[in-house]
C-alpha positions in Angstrom: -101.5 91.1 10.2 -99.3 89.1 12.7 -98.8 86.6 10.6 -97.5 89.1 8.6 -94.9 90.3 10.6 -94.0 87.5 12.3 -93.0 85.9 9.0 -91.8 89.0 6.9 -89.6 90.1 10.3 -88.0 86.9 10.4 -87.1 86.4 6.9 -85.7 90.3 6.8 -83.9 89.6 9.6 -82.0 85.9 8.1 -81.3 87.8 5.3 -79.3 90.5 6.6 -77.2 87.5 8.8 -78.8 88.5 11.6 -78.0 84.9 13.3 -81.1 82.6 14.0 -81.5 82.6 17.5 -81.9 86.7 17.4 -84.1 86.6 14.8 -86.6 84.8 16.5 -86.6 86.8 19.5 -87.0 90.1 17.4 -89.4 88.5 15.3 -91.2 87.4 18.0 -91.4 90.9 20.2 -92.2 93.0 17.1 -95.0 90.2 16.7 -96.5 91.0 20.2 -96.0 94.6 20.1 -99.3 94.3 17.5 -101.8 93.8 20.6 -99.5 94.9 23.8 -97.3 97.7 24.6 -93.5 97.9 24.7 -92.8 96.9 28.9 -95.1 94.3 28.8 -93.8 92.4 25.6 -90.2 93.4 26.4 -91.1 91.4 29.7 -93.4 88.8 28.6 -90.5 87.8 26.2 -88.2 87.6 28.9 -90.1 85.6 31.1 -90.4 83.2 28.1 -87.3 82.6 27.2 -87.0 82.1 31.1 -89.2 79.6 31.7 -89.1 77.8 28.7 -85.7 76.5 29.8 -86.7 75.5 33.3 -88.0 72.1 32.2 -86.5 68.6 33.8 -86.6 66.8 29.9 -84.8 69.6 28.4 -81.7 69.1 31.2 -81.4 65.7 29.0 -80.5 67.9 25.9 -76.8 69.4 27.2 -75.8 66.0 28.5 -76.7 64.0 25.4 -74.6 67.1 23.5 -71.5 66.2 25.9 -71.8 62.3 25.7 -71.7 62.8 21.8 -68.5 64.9 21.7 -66.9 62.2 24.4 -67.5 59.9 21.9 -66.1 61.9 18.6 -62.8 61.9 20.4 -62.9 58.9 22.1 -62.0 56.6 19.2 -66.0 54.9 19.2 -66.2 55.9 15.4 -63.7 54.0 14.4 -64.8 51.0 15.9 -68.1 51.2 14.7 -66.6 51.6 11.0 -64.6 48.0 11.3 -67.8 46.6 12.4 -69.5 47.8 9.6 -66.9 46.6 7.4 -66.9 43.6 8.2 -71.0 43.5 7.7 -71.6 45.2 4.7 -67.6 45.9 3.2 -67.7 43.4 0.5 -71.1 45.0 -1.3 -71.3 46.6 -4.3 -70.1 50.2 -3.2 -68.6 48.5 -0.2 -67.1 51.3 1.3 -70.3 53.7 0.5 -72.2 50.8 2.5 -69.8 51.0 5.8 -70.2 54.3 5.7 -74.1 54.5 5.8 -73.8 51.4 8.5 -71.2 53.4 10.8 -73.5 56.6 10.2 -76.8 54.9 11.9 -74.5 53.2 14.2 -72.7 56.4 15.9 -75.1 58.9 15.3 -78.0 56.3 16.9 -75.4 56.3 19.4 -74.0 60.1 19.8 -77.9 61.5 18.9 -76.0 63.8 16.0 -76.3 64.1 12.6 -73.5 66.9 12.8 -71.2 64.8 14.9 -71.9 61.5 13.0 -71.0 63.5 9.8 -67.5 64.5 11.4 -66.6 61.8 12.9 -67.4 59.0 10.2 -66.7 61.4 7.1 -63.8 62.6 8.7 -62.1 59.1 8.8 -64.4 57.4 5.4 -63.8 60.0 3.0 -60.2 60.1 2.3 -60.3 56.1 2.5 -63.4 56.3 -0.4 -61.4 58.3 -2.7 -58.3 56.2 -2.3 -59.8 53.6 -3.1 -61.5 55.3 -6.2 -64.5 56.7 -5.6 -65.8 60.2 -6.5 -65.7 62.8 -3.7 -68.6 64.0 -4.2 -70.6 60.8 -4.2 -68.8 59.9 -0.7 -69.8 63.2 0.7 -73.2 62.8 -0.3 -73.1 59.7 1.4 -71.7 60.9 4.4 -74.2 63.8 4.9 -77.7 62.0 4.5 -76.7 58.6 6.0 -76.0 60.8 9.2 -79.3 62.4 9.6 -80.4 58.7 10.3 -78.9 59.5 13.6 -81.4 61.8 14.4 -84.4 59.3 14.5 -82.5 56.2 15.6 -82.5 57.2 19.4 -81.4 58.3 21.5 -82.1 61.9 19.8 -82.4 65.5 21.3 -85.2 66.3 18.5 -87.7 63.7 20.1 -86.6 65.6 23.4 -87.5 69.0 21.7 -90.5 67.5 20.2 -91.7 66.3 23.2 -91.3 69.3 25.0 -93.1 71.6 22.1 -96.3 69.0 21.9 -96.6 69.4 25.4 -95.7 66.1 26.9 -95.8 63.4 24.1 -94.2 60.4 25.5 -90.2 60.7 24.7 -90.0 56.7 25.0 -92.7 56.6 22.7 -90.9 58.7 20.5 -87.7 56.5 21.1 -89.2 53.3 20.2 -90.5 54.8 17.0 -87.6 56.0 15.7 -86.5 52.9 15.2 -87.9 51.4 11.7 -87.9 54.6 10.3 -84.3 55.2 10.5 -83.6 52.0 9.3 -86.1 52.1 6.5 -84.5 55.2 5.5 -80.7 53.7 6.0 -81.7 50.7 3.7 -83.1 52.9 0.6 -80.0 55.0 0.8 -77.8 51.7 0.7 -80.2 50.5 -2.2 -79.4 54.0 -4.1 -75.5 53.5 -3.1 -75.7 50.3 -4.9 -76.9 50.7 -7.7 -74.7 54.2 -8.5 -71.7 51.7 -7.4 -72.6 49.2 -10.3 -73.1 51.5 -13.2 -69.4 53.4 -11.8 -67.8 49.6 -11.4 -66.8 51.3 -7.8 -64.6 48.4 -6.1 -65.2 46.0 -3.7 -63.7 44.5 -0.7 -62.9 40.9 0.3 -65.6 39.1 1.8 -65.1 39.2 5.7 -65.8 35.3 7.3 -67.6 35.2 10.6 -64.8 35.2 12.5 -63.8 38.5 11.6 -67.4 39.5 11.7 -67.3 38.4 15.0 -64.0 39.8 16.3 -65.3 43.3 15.2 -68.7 43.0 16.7 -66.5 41.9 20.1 -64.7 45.6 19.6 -67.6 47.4 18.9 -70.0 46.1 21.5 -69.5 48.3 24.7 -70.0 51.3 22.5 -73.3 49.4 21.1 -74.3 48.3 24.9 -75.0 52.0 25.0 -78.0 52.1 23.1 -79.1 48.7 25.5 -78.6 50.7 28.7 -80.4 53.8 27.9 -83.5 52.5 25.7 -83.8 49.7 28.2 -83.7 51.8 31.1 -86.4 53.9 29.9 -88.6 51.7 28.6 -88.1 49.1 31.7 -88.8 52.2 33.6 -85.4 52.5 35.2 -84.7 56.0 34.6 -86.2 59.0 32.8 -84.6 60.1 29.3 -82.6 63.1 31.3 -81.5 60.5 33.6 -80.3 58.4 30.8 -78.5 61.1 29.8 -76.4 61.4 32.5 -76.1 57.7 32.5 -74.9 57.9 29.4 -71.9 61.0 29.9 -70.8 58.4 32.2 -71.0 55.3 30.4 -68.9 57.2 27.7 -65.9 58.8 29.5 -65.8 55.5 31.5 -65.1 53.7 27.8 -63.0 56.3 26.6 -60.8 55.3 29.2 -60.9 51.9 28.7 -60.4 52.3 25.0 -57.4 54.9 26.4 -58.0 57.4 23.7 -59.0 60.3 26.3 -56.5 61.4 28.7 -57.2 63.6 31.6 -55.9 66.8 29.8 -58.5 66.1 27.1 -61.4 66.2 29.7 -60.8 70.4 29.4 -61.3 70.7 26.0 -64.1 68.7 25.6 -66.2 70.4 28.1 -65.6 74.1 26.8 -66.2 72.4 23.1 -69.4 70.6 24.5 -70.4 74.3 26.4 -70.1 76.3 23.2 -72.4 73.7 21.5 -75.0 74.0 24.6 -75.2 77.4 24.6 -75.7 77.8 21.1 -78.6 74.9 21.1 -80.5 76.4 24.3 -80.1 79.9 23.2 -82.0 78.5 20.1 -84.7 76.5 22.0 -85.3 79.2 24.9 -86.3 81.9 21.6 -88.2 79.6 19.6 -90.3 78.6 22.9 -91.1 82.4 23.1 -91.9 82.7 19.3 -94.0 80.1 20.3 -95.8 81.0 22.8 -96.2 84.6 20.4 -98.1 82.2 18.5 -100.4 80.8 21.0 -101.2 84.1 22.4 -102.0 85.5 18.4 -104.3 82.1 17.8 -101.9 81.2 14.8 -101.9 77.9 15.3 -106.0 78.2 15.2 -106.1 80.0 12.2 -103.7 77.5 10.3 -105.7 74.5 11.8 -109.1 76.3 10.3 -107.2 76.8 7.0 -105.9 73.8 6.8 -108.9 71.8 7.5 -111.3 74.6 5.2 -108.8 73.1 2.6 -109.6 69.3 3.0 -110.3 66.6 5.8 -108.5 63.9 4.3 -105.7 63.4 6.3 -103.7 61.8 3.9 -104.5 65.2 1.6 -103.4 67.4 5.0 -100.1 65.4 5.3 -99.1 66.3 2.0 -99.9 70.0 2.6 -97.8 69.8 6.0 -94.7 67.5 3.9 -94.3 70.2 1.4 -94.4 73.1 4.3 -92.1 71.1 6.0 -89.8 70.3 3.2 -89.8 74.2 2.1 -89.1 75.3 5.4 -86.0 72.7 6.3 -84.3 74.4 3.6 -84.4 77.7 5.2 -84.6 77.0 8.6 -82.6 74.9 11.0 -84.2 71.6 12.8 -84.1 72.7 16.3 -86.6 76.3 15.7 -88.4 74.7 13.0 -89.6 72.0 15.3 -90.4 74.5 18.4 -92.1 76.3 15.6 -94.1 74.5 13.9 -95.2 71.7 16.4 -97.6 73.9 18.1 -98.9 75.0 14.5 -99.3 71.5 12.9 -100.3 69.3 15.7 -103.7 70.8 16.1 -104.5 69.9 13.0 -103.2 66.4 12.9 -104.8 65.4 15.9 -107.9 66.9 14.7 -107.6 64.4 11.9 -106.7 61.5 14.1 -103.3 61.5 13.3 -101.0 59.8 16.4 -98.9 62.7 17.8 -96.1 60.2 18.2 -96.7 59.1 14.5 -96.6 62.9 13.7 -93.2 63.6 15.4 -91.7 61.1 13.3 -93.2 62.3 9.9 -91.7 66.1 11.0 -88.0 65.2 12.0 -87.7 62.6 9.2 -89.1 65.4 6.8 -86.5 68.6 8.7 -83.4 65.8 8.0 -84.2 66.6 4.6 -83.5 69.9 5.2 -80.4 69.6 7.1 -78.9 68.0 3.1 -79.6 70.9 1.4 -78.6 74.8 1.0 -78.3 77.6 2.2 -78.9 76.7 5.8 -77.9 73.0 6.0 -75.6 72.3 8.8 -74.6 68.9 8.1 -74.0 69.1 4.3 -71.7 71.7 5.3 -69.9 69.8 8.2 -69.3 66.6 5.3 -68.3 69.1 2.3 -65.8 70.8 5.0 -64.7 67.6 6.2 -63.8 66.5 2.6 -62.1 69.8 1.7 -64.6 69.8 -1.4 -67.5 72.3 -2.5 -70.9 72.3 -2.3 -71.3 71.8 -6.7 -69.6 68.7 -6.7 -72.0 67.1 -4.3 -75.5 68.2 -5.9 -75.5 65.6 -8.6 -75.1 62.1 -6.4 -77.1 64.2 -3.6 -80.3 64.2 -5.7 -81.0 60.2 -6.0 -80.3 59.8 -2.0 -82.6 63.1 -1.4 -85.5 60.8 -3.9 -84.6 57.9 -1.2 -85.0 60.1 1.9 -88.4 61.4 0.1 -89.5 57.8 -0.4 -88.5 56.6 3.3 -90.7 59.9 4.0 -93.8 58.8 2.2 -94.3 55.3 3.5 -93.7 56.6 7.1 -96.6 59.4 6.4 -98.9 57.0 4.5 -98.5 53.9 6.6 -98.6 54.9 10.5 -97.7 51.1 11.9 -94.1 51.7 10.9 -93.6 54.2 13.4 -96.5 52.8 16.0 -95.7 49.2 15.6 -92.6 48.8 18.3 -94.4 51.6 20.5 -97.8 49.9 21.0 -95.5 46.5 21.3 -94.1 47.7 24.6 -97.3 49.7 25.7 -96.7 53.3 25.3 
């Protein structure tokens, strides 16, 4: 029965607009009003959203949400595009190619799919369709090459992740990010070439290693980001919150270099970055209290028991959980569906053996999905309204990269060591 209304609440209240945060609250309350009367789950929900906040790993969350809007205006993208021009410009689909490159490259950098879609689409997608190539193919480009940014660290999810398993190592989860993302950024380059050779899309010059060179030179302090935080948490340095703050400084200190921020602009970007905040910790402060709803209704046992009653294979279990997953990410945004459904599916992974670090890379590479497609999907929207296009023009050259995420998907569900391999080579 609470299942019941916890899941027919909800989906009543999305479809009426009600936005996503407040749904899960209501949800949540009318959930615990089954077992406990009105005061004590008006209060228990209260005290919930509370105290999920007050937690030292989720202080890293708002600063790694204001270095990534430092660096949207402070001319990093741009940087990180000649570099990737000069690596990969002179491809098949050469300018599809940067644009996947820059993508892991800023949103590794920023932690952002939604900010690595503005940033790089905003400047990549007029220059693709100059140059003759189909609008709709470059957004498509655009919007799944910048969910690689989300498991490339640094990456809030892992943070959210982390705190929703209850502890799970965040530079564990930082390490293995790594080959997935790029696994996942290679098949979608393998998919933008060959659509680039059957529509005889142009090419650019080869770029000698001099140029290469010169552009690495440019790009480097914004790279040497990525050096000073994942070092300093794996060397032990700092903790990921305290790389975060590391890193707000790191950026407006290279924004001035570069010159492109100006005192005036500090304003902006700090009520711009606050809105964002608010709207993200709103989000994870309701989804910990529909979480612990969960807990106190022994969902997550009842799923695990299901689950489990259903088959014991693991691999069988992670193709239940991919579909769920895959289902879910197209209604439901990354941030709840991971406070969500963490304390639901872990049980029954680690019941199964299953790593939980290996687990929380199989869930936010599965939710990017998600993030690609309608009606809820923040980034497809962010690239089609960068583009000044619609949402039917991108469908068709969407499906083949959505086949290459999928694929990317099952290898890093099948074959654990992908995820584990740079983990267990540093100890975690």
């Amino acid at each position: 029965m609470e299942i019941s209304i916890l899941i027919l609440s909800f989906l009543v209240l999305i479809s009426i607009r009600v936005p996503v945060a407040w749904s899960l609250g209501i949800a949540s309350l009318l959930t615990l009003l089954v077992s406990v009367d009105t005061y004590p789950a008006l209060t228990t929900i209260a005290q919930r959203v509370v105290t999920g906040l007050d937690s030292f790993s989720i202080l890293a969350i708002p600063f790694f949400i204001l270095a990534g809007h430092i660096m949207n205006k402070g001319g990093i993208a741009e940087r990180l595009i000649d570099f990737a021009k000069a690596l990969v410009g002179s491809l098949p689909g050469g300018l599809a190619h940067v644009n996947i490159v820059a993508a892991m490259l800023f949103g590794a950098i920023a932690g952002s799919a939604g900010a690595a879609a503005a940033a790089i689409g905003g400047f990549m997608s007029e220059k693709m369709e100059e140059s003759g190539y189909d609008k709709g193919f470059g957004v498509a480009v655009n919007v799944t090459s910048a969910t690689t940014g989300l498991i490339i660290p640094p990456s809030n999810i892992f943070i959210i992740y982390s705190v929703a398993s209850g502890g799970v190592s965040i530079g564990a989860l930082f390490l293995a990010g790594y080959l997935p993302g790029i696994l996942t950024g290679i098949f979608l380059m393998m998919v933008a070439y060959i659509w680039a050779k059957r529509k005889g899309y142009p090419t650019a010059d080869k770029s000698s290693l001099k140029k290469v060179f010169s552009a690495f030179l440019k790009a480097l302090p914004s790279l040497f980001l990525l050096i000073v935080i994942i070092g300093g948490i794996v060397a032990g340095i700092f903790t990921a919150t305290e790389a975060s703050s590391v890193a707000v400084i790191y950026c407006f200190a290279l924004a001035a270099i570069y010159k492109e921020i100006s005192f005036k602009d500090i304003r902006p970007i700090l009520v711009e970055s606050s809105a964002t905040i608010a709207i993200v910790m709103l989000l994870i402060a309701m989804s910990i209290a529909m979480s612990w709803v969960l807990s106190y209704e022994n969902i997550p046992q009842v799923v695990t028991e299901g689950l489990l009653g259903l088959s014991d294979n693991k691999i069988i279990v992670l193709i239940l959980i991919n579909v769920i997953l895959l289902i879910v990410g197209i209604f439901m945004d990354m941030t709840p569906a991971v406070l969500i459904f963490t304390p639901i599916f872990l049980p029954v992974t680690t019941a199964l053996g299953i790593d939980p670090v290996h687990f929380g890379i199989i869930m936010v590479l599965n939710l990017c999905i998600g993030l690609c497609t309608p009606p809820v999907g923040s980034v497809l929207f962010i690239g089609v309204g960068v583009a000044k296009t619609s949402i039917q023009k991108v469908v068709r050259p969407l499906l083949p990269l959505f086949l290459a995420m999928i694929l990317a998907l099952v290898l890093v569900s099948v074959f654990p060591e992908i995820s584990l391999w740079l983990p267990k080579l540093f100890g975690f």
